[in-house]
N, CA, C and O atoms as a GROMACS GRO file, in nm:
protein
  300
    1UNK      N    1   7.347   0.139  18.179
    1UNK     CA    2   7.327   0.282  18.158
    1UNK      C    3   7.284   0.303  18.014
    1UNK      O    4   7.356   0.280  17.916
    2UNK      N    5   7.135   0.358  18.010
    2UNK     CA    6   7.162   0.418  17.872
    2UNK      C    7   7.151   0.548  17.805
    2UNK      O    8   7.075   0.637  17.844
    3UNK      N    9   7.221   0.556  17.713
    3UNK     CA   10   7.262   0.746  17.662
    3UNK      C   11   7.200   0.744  17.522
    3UNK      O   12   7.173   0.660  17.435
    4UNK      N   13   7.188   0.887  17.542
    4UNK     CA   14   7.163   0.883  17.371
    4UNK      C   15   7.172   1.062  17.309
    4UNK      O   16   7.170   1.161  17.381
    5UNK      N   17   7.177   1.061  17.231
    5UNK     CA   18   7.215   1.232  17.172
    5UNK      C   19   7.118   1.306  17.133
    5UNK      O   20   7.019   1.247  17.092
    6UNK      N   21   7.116   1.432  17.134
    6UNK     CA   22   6.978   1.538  17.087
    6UNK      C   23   6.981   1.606  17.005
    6UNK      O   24   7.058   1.697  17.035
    7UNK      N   25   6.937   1.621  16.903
    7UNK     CA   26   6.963   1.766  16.816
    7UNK      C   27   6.826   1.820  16.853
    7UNK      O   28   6.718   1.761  16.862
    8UNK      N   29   6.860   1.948  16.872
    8UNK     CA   30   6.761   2.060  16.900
    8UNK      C   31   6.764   2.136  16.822
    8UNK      O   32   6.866   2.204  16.805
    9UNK      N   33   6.626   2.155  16.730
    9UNK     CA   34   6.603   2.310  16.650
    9UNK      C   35   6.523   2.366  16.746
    9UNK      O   36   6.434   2.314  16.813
   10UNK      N   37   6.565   2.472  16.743
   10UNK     CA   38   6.447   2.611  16.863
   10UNK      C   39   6.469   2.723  16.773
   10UNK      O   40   6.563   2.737  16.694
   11UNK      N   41   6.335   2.829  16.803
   11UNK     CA   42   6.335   2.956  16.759
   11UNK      C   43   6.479   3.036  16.770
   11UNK      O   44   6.535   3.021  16.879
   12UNK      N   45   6.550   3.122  16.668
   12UNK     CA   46   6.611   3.162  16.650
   12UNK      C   47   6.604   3.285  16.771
   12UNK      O   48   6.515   3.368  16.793
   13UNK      N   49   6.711   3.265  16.827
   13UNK     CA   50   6.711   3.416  16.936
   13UNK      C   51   6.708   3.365  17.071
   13UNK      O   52   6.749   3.438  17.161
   14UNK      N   53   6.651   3.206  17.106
   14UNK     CA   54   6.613   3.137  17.221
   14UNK      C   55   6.692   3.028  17.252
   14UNK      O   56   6.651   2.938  17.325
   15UNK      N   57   6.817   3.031  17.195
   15UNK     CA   58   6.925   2.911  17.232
   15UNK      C   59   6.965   2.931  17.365
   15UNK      O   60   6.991   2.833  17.436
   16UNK      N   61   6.972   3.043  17.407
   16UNK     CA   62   7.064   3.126  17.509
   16UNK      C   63   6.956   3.054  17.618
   16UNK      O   64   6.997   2.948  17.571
   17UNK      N   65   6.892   3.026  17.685
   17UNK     CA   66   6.753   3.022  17.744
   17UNK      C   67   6.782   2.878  17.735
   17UNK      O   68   6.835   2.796  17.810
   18UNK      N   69   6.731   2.874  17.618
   18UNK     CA   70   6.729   2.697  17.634
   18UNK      C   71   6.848   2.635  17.665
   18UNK      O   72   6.828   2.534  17.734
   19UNK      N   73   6.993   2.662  17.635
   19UNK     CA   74   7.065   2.600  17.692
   19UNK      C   75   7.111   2.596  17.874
   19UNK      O   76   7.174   2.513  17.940
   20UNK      N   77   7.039   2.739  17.913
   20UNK     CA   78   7.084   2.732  18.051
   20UNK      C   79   6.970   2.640  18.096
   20UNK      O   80   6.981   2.597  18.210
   21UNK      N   81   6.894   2.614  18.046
   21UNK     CA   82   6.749   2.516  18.110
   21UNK      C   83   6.799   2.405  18.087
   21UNK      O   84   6.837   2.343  18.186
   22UNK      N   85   6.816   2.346  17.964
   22UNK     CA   86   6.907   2.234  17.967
   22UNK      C   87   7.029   2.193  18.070
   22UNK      O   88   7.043   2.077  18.107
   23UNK      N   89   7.100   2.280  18.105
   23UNK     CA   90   7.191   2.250  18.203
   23UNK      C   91   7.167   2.240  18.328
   23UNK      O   92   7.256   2.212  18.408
   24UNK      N   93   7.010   2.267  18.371
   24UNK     CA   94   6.988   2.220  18.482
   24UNK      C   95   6.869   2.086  18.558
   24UNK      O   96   6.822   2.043  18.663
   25UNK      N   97   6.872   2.063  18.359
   25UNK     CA   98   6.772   1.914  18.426
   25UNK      C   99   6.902   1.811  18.443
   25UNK      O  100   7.021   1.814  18.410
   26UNK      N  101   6.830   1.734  18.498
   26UNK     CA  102   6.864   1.619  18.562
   26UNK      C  103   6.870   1.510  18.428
   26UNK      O  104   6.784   1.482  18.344
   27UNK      N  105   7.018   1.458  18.448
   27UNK     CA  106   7.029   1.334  18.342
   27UNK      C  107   7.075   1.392  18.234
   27UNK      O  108   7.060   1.317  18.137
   28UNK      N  109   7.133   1.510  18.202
   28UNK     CA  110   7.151   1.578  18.045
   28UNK      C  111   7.325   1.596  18.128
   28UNK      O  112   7.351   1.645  18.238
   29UNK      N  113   7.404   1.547  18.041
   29UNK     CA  114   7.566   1.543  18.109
   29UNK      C  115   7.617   1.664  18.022
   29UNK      O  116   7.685   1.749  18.080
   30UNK      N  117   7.592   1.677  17.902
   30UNK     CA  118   7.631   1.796  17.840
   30UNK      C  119   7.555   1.853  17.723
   30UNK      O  120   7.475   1.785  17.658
   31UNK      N  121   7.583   1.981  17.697
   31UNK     CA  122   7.529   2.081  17.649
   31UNK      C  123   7.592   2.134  17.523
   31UNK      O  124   7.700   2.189  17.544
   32UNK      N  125   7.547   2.133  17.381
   32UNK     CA  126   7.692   2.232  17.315
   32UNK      C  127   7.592   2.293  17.197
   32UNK      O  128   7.526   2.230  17.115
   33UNK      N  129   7.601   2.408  17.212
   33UNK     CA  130   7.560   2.495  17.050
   33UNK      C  131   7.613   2.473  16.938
   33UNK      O  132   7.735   2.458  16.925
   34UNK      N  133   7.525   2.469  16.836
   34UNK     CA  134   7.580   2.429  16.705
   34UNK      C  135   7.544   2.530  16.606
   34UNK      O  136   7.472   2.621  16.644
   35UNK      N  137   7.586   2.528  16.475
   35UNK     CA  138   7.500   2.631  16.374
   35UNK      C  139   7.482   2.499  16.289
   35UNK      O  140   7.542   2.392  16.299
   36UNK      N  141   7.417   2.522  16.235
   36UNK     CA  142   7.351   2.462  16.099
   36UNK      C  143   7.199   2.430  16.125
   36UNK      O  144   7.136   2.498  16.205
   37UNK      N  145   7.143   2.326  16.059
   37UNK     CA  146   7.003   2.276  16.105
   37UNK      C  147   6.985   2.264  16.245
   37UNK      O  148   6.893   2.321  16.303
   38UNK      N  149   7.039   2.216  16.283
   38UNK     CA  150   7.010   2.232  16.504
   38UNK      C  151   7.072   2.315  16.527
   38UNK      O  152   7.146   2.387  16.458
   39UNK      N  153   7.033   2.310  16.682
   39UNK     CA  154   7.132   2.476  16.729
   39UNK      C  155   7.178   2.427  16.848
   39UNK      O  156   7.240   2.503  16.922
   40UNK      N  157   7.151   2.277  16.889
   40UNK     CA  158   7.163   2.219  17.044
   40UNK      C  159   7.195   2.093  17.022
   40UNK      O  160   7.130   2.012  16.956
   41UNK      N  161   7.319   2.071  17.090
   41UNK     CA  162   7.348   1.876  17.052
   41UNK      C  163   7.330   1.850  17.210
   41UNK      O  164   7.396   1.922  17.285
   42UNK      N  165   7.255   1.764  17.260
   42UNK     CA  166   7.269   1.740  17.465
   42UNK      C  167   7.343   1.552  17.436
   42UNK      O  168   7.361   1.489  17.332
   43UNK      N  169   7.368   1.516  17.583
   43UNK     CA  170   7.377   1.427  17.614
   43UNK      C  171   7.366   1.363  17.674
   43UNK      O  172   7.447   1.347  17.765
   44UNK      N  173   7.231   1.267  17.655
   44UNK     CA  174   7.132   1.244  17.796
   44UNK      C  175   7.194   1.087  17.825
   44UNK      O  176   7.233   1.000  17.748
   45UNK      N  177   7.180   1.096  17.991
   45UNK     CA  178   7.256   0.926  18.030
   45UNK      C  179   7.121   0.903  18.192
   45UNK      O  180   7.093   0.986  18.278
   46UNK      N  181   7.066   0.754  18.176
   46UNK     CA  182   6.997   0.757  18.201
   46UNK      C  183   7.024   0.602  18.288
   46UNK      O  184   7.141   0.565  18.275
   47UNK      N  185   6.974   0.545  18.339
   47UNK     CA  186   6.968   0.447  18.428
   47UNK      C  187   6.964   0.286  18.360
   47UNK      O  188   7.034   0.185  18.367
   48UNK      N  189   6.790   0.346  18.267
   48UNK     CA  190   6.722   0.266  18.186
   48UNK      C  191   6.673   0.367  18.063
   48UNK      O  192   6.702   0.486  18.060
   49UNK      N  193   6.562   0.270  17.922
   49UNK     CA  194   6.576   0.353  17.811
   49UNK      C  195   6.424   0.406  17.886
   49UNK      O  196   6.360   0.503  17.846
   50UNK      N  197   6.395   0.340  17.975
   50UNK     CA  198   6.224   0.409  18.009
   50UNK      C  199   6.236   0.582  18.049
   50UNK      O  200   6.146   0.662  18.021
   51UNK      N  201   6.382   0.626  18.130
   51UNK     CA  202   6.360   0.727  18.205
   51UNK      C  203   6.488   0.813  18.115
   51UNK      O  204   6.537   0.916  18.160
   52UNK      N  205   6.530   0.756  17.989
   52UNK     CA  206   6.619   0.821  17.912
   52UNK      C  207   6.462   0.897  17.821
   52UNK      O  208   6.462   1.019  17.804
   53UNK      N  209   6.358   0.827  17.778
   53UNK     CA  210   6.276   0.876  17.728
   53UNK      C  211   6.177   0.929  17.795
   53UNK      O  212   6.073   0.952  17.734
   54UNK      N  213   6.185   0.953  17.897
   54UNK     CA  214   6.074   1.032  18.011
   54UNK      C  215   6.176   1.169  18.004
   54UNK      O  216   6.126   1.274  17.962
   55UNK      N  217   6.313   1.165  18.044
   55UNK     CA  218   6.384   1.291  18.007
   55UNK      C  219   6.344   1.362  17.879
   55UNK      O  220   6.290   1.473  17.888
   56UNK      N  221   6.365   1.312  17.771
   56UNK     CA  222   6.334   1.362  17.609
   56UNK      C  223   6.195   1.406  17.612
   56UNK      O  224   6.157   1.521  17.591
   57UNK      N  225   6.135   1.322  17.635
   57UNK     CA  226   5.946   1.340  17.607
   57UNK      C  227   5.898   1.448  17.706
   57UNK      O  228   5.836   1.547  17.667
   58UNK      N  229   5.918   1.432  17.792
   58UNK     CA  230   5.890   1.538  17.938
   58UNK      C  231   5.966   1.633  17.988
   58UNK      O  232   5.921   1.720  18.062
   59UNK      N  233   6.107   1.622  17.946
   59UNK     CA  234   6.158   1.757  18.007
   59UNK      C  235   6.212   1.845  17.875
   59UNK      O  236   6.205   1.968  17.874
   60UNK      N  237   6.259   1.778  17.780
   60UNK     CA  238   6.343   1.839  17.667
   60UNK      C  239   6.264   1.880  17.571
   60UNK      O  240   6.285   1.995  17.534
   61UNK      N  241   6.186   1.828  17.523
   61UNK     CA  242   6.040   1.846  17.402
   61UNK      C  243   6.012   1.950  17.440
   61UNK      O  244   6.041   2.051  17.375
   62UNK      N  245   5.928   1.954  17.594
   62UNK     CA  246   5.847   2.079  17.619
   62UNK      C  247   5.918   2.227  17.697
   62UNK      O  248   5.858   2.304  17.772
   63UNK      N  249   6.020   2.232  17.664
   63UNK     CA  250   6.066   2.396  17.689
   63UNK      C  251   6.047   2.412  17.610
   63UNK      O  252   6.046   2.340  17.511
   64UNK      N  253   6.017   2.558  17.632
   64UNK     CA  254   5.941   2.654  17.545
   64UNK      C  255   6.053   2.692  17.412
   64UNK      O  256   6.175   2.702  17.405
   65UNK      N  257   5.966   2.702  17.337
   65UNK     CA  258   6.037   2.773  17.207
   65UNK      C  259   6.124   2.625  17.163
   65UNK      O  260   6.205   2.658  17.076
   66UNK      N  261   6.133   2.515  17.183
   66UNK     CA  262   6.185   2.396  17.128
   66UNK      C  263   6.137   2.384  17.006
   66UNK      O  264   6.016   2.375  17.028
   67UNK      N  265   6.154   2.377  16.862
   67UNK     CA  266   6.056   2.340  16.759
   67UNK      C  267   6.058   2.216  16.712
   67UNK      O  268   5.956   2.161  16.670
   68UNK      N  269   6.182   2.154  16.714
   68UNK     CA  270   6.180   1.985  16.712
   68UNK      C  271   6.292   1.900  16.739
   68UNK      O  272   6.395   1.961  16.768
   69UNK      N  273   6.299   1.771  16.738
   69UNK     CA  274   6.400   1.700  16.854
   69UNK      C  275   6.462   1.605  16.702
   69UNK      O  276   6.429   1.596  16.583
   70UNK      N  277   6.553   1.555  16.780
   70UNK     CA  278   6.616   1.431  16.620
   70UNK      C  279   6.736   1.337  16.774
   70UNK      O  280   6.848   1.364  16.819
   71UNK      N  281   6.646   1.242  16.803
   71UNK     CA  282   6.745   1.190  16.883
   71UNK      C  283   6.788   1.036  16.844
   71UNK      O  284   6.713   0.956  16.786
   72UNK      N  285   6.918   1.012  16.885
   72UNK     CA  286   7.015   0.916  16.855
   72UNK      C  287   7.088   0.845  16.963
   72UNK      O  288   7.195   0.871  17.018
   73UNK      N  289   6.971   0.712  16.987
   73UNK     CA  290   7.006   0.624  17.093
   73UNK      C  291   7.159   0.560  17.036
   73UNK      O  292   7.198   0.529  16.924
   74UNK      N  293   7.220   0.556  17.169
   74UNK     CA  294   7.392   0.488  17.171
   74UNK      C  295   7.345   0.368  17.220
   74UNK      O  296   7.280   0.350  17.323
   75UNK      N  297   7.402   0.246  17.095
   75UNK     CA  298   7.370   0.152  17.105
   75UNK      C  299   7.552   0.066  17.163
   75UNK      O  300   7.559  -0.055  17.186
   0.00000   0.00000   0.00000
């Protein structure tokens, strides 16, 4: 199995949105709002690292209003 962590910066005002979207892809086990530089920590768990990064690259990157990612494979 492999996991790894997300920090999410998104437009200010659009956490609310993005976190319920987050909670309904597939492979993201949890969800938590933060303040400071990110506003989104997820916790993606994945099979293999091919479809842990098909999650990140393809489903998490591109919702809308995302402005950038900082992720941290669990080694």
């Amino acid at each position: 199995m492999s996991k790894a962590f997300v920090a999410i910066h998104c437009e200010t005002g659009k956490e609310n949105p993005i976190i319920r979207k987050l909670m309904e892809t597939k492979g993201i086990s949890e969800v938590t709002g933060t303040l400071g530089l990110y506003d989104i920590i997820i916790k993606v768990e994945a099979s293999d690292s091919m479809t842990l990064e098909k999650i990140i690259t393809k489903e998490v990157r591109r919702i809308p209003h995302v402005l950038t990612t900082m992720t941290l494979m669990v080694i």
